[in-house]
Wavefront OBJ file of the C-alpha trace (Angstrom):
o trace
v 73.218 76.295 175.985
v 76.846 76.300 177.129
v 78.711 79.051 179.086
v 81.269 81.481 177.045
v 84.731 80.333 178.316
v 88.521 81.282 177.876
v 91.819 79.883 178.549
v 94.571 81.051 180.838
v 97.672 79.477 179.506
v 101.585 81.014 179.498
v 104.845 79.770 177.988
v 106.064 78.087 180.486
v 105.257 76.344 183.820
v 105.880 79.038 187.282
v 104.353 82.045 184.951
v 101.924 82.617 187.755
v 98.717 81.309 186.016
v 96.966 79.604 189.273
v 97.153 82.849 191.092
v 96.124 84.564 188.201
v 92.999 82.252 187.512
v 92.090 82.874 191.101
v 92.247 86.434 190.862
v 90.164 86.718 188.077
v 87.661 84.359 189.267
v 87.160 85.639 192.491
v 86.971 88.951 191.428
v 84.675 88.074 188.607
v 82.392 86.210 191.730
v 82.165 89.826 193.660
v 80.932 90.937 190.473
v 77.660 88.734 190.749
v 78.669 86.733 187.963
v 78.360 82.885 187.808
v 82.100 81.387 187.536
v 82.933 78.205 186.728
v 86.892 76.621 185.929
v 88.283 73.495 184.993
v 92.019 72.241 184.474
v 93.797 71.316 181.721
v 95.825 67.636 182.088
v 96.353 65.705 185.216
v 95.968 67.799 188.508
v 94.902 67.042 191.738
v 95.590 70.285 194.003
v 94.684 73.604 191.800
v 91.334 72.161 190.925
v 90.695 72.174 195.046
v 91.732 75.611 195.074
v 89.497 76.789 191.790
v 86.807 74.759 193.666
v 87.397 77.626 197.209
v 86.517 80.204 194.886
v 83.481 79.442 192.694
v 82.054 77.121 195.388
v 81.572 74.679 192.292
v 82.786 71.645 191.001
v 85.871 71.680 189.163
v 86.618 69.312 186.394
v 89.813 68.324 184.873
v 90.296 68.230 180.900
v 92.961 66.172 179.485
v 93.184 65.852 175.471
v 95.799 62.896 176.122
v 94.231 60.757 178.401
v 90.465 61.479 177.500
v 88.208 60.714 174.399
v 86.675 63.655 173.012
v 83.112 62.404 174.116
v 84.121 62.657 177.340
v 86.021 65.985 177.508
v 82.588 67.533 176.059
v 80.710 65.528 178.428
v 82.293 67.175 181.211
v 83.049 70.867 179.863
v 78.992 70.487 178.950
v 78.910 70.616 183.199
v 79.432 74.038 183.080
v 76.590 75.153 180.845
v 75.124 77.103 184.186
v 78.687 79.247 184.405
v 78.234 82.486 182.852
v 82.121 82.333 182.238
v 84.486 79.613 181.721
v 88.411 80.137 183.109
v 90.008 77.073 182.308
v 93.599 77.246 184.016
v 96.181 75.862 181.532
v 98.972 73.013 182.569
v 103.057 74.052 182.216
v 103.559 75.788 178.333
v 100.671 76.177 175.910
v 102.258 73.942 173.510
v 103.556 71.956 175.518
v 102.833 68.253 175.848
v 102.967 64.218 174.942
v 104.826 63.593 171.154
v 101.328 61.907 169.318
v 98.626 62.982 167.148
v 97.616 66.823 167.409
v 94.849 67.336 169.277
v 95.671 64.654 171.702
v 99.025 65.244 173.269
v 97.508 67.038 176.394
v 98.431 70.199 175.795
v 96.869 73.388 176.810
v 96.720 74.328 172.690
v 94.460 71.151 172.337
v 91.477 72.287 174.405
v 91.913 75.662 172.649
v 91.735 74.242 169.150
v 89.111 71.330 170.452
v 86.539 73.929 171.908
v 87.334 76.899 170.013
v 88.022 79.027 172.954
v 90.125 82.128 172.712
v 94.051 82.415 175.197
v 94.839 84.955 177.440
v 98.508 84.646 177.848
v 100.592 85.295 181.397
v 103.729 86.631 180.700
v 106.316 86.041 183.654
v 108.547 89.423 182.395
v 110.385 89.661 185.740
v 114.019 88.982 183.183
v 112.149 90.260 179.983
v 110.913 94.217 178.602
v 110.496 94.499 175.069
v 111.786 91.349 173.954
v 108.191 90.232 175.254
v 106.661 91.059 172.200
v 108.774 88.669 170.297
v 107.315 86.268 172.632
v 103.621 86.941 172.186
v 104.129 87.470 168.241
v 105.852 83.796 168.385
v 103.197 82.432 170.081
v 100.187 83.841 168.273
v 101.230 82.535 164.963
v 102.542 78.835 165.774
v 99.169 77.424 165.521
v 96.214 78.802 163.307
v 94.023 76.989 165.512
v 94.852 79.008 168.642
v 93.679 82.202 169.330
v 95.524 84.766 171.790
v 93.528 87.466 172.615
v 95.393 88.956 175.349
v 98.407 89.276 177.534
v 98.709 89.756 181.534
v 101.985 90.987 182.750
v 103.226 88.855 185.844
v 106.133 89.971 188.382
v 106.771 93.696 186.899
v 109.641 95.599 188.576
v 107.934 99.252 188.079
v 105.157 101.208 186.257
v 107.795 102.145 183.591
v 108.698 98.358 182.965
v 105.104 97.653 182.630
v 104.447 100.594 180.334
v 107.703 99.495 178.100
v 106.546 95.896 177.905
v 102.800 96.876 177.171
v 103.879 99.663 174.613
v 105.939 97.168 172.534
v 103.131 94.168 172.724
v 100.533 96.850 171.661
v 102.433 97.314 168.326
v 102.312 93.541 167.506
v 98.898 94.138 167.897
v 97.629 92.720 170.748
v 96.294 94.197 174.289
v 97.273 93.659 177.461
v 94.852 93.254 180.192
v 96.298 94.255 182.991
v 99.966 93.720 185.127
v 100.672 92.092 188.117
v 104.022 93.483 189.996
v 106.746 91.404 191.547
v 104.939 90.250 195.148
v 106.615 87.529 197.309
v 103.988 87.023 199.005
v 101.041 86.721 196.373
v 103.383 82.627 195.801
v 100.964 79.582 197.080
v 102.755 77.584 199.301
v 104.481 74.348 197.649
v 105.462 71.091 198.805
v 107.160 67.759 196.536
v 104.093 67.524 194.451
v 103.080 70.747 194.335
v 100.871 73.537 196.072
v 99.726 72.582 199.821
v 96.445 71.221 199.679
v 93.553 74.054 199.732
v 92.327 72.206 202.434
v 95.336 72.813 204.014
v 96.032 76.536 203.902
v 94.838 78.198 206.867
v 94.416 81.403 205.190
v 92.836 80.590 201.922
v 90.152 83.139 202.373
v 92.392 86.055 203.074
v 94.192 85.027 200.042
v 91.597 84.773 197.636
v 89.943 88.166 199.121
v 93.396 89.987 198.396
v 93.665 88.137 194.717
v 89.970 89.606 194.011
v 90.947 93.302 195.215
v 94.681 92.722 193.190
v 93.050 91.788 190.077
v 90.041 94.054 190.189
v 93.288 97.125 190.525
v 95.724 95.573 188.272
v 93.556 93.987 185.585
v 90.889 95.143 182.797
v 88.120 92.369 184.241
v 85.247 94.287 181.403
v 88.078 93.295 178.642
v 88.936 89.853 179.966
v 85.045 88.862 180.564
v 84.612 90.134 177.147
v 87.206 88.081 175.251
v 85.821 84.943 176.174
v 83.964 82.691 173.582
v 81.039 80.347 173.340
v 82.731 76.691 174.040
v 82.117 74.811 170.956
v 81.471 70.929 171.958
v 82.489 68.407 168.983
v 82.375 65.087 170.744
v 79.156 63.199 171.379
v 77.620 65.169 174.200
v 74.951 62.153 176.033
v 77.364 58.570 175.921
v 79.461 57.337 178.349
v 82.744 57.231 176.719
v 86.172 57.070 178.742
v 84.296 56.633 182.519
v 85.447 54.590 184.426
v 83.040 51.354 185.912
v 82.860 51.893 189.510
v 84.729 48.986 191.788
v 81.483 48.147 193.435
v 77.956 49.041 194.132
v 78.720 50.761 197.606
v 82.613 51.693 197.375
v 84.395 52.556 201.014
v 86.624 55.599 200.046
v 89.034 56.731 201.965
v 88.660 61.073 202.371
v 91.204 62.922 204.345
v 94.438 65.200 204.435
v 96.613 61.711 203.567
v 94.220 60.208 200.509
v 92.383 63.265 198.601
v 93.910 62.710 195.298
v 90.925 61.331 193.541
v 89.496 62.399 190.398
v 85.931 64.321 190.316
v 84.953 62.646 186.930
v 85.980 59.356 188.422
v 83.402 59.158 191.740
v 80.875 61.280 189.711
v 81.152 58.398 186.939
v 80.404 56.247 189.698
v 77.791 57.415 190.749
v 76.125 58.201 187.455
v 76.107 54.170 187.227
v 74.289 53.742 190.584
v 77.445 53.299 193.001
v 77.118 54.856 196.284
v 79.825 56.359 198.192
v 81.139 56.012 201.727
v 83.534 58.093 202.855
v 86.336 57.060 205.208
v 88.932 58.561 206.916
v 92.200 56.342 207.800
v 93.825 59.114 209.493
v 91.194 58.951 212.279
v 92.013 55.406 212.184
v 88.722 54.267 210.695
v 88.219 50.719 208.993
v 86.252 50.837 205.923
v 82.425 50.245 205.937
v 80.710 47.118 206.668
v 78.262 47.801 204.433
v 80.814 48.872 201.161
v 81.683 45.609 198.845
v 84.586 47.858 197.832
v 87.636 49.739 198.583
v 89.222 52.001 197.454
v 92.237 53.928 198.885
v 93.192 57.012 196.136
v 96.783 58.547 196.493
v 97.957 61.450 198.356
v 100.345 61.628 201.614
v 100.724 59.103 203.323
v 104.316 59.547 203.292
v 103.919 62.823 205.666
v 101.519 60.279 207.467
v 103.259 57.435 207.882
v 103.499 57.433 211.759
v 99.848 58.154 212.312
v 98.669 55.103 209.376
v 101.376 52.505 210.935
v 99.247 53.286 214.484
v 95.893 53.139 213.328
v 94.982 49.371 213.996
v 91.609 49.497 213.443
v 92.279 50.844 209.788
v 94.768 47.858 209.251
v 92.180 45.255 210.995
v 89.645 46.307 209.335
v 90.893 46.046 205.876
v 92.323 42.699 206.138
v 88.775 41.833 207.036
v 87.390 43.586 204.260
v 89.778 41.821 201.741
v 88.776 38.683 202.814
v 85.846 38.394 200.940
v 85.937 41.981 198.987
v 88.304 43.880 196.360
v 90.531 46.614 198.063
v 92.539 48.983 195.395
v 94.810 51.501 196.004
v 96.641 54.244 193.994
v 99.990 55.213 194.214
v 98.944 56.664 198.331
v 97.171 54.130 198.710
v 98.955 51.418 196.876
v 101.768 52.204 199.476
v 99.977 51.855 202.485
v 98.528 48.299 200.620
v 102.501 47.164 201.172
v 104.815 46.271 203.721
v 106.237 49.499 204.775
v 107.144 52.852 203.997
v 110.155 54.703 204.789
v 109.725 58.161 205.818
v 112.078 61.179 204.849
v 114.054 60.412 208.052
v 114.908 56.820 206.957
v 112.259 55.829 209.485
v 110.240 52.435 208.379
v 106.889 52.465 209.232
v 104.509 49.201 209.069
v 101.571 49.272 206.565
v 98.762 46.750 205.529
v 100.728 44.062 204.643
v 98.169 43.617 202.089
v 100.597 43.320 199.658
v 104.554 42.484 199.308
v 105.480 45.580 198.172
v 108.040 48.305 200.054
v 108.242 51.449 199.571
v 110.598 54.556 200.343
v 110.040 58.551 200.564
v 114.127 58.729 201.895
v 114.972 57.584 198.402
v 113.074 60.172 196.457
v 113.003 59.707 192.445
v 110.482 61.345 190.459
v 108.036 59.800 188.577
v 106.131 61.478 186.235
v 104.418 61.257 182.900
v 101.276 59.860 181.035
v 100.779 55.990 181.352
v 98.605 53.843 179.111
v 97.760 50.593 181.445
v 96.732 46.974 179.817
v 94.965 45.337 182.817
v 96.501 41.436 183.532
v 93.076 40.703 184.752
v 89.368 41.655 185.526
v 89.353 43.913 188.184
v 88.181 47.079 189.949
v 89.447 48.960 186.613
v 87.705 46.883 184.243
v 88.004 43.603 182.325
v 91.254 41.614 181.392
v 93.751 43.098 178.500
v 91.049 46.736 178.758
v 93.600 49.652 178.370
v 93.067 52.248 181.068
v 94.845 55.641 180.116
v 96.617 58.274 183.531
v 99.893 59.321 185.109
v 102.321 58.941 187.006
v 103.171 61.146 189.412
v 105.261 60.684 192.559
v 108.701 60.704 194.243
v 108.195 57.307 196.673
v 110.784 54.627 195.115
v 110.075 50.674 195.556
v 112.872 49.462 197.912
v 111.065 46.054 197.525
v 108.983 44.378 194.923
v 107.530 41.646 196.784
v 106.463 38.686 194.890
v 102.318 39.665 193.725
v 101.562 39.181 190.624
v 101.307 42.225 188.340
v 98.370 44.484 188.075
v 99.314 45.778 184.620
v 101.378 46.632 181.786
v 102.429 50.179 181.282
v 103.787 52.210 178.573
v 104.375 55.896 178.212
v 102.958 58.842 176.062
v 104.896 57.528 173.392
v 104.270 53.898 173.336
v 107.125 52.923 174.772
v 106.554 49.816 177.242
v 107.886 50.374 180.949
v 107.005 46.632 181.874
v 104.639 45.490 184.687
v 103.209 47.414 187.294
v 101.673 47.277 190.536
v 101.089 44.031 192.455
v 97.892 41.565 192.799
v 97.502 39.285 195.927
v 93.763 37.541 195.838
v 90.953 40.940 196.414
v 93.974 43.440 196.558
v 95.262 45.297 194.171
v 97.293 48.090 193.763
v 99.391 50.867 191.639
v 101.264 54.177 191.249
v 99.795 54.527 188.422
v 96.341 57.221 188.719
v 93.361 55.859 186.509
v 91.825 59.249 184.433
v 89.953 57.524 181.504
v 89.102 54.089 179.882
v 90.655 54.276 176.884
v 88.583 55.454 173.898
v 90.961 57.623 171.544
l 1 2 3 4 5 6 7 8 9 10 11 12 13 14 15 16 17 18 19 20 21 22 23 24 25 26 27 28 29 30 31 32 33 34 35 36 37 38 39 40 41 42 43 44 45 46 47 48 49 50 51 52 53 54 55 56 57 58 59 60 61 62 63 64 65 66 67 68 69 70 71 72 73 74 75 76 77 78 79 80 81 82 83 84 85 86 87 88 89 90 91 92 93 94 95 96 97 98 99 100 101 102 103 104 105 106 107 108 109 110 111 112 113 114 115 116 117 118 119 120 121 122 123 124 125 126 127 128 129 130 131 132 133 134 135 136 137 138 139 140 141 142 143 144 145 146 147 148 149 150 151 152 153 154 155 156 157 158 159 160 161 162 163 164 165 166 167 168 169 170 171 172 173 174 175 176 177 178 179 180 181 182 183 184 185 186 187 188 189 190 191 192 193 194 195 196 197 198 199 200 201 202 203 204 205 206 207 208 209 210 211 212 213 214 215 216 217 218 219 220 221 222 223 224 225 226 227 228 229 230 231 232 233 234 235 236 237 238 239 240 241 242 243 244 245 246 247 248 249 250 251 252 253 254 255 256 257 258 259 260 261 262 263 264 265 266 267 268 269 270 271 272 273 274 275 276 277 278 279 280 281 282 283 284 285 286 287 288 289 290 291 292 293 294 295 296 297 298 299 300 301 302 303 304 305 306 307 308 309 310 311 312 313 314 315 316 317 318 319 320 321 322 323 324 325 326 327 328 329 330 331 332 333 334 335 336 337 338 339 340 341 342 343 344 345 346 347 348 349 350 351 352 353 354 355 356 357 358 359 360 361 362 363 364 365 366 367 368 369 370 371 372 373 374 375 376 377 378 379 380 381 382 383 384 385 386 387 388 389 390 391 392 393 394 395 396 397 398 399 400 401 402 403 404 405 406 407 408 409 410 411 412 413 414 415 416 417 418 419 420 421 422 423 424 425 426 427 428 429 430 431 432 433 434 435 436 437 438 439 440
């Protein structure tokens, strides 16, 4: 049995669909019913919020980066959800040039598990011309199935009614309209939202989303437009997870290394690894006990001070990479190097683990899928294995050092960006994030 699902996407990225996907879920929750949500593509920070509401797991679906065994594998973790919301990523078309069905776009999932679209409409600069929009949209891909609009930022009840008139006439209904509100906007910093662990009044906020939506929206007409998810991959392998690094892997867990992915550790653990949390911002070392470490990305540019202090983190994992692996990801593979310069032009000392430098005073984003061939057996599997990710980040290396490369990259598109990352003995590190051993 799986749950009946539907997808939250808009036409662009800034429509409004997080807050919206709260809304709906939390107000769905008051309603006794079991939620669940996932994410479509490579995110980090609304998954944490989805996760505040339903007091569930979360798990990220990414058409590009993940075999379809895999993406069934983990949407089949939701069988106990009576509803599905999976939140969309930037336009529903939008994605990586390649093959349909794997470009991570929104539209993939929708095609792949045959769920119907609910549509957010940002119409703060629109009226009628929005049912151009919605017409355009519902007939670019047979495969995709809008069943619905919500109206996001509307100036008045007669610019609702005028928008929702002329989308009714295309022949499609509109669930519901949320008006122009300030201060309904999450909180944002260089990579996006502020952590949900970070925002103080979460709970007030997801208590007014629930009493917004249940005003604003038609919650009987949503619930009831969503569709059995239709799993094509094979449901019971093992495709696309990653090994774990170690039999006991030392993880560092706090407000400056949090950007891990849920499939990753639960594919860890699913092959026997234990996990041992770790916090470097208290200035812990990592376990005795772990035979691996593993530092995920994060903040530690907003951090910096507070990591270049902590000498019992530093002690203790040039100790540990003595005679174990250590890994970090783009967070972590900074604090792995030299230094990093802070926002202020401030340079802060880091492991030293590594010959690598690093600056967040010379920002230049980074962003996009990576396919990685590994240069040699590691904590990410064997020599010349391809592991598929991203990029994202706006840290620049001021130095390269002299390690040996971790990997080769290239983009969505094939293209090769060259070697990547650095290898010194145990240590090894990267800014690029590991989603999926390749299996597409």
């Amino acid at each position: 049995m799986t749950a009946r699902g539907l997808i939250i996407a808009a036409p662009q990225s800034g429509a409004g669909k997080t807050t919206i996907t709260l809304g709906i879920l939390a107000a769905l929750k008051r309603r006794s019913i079991a939620v669940g949500a996932a994410k479509a593509g490579p995110d980090y920070i609304d998954p944490a919020f989805h996760a505040a509401v339903t007091g569930a797991p979360v798990v990220n679906l990414d058409s590009w980066a993940m075999p379809d065994g895999l993406l069934d594998v983990l949407a089949a973790r939701t069988a106990a959800a009576d509803i599905l919301i999976v939140e969309g990523v930037m336009g529903l078309f939008d994605g990586a040039p390649g093959e349909a069905g794997h470009r991570g776009a929104t539209a993939d999932l929708a095609a792949h598990f045959d769920l119907p679209v609910v549509l957010v409409l940002d119409v703060a600069r629109l009226a009628q011309s929005a049912a151009a929009v919605v017409r355009g949209f519902a007939t670019h891909d047979p495969a995709v199935k809008i069943v619905g609009v919500i109206l996001n930022r509307t100036a008045s009840e007669r610019h609702r009614d005028l928008i929702a008139e002329a989308i009714g006439t295309v022949g499609f209904p509109v669930f519901g309209a949320l008006p122009r509100d300030a201060t309904l906007a999450l909180p944002e910093r260089h990579l996006g939202l502020v952590q949900a662990a970070e925002y103080i009044n979460l709970p007030a906020l997801i208590d007014r989303l629930a009493v917004l939506a249940e005003r604003q929206l038609d919650l009987d007409a949503i619930a009831a437009a969503a569709a059995p998810l239709t799993l094509r991959g094979a449901r019971n392998n093992d495709s696309g997870f990653i090994p774990p690094p170690g039999q006991r892997v030392a993880l560092a867990q706090d407000r400056a290394f949090s950007f891990v992915y849920p499939h990753v550790v639960e594919g860890w653990r699913n092959a026997g690894a234990e996990i041992i949390p770790f916090s470097p911002l208290a200035d812990e070392a990592p376990p005795e006990r772990a035979d691996a470490c593993w530092l995920p990305g994060g903040y530690p540019e907003l951090h910096a001070a507070s990591l270049a202090a902590a000498q019992r983190l530093a002690e203790g994992l040039r100790r540990f990479a003595q005679t174990r692996p250590v890994h970090g990801e783009c967070g972590g593979y900074m604090v792995l190097g030299e230094t990093i310069e802070d926002a202020d032009g401030h340079c802060h000392p880091m492991a030293g683990l590594l010959g690598h430098s690093t600056s967040f005073a010379k920002r230049k984003l980074h962003l996009g899928y990576r396919a990685a061939r590994l240069l040699s057996d590691g904590v990410l599997g064997t020599k010349g294995a391809l592991v598929r990710g991203h990029e994202f980040h706006y840290a620049s290396l001021v130095s390269r050092g002299d390690d040996d490369a971790f990997a080769e990259l290239s983009d969505s598109s094939g293209r090769a960006l060259g070697p990547s990352g650095g290898r010194r003995g145990r240590v090894t590190g990267t800014f690029f994030h590991a989603i999926a051993a390749d299996g597409i």
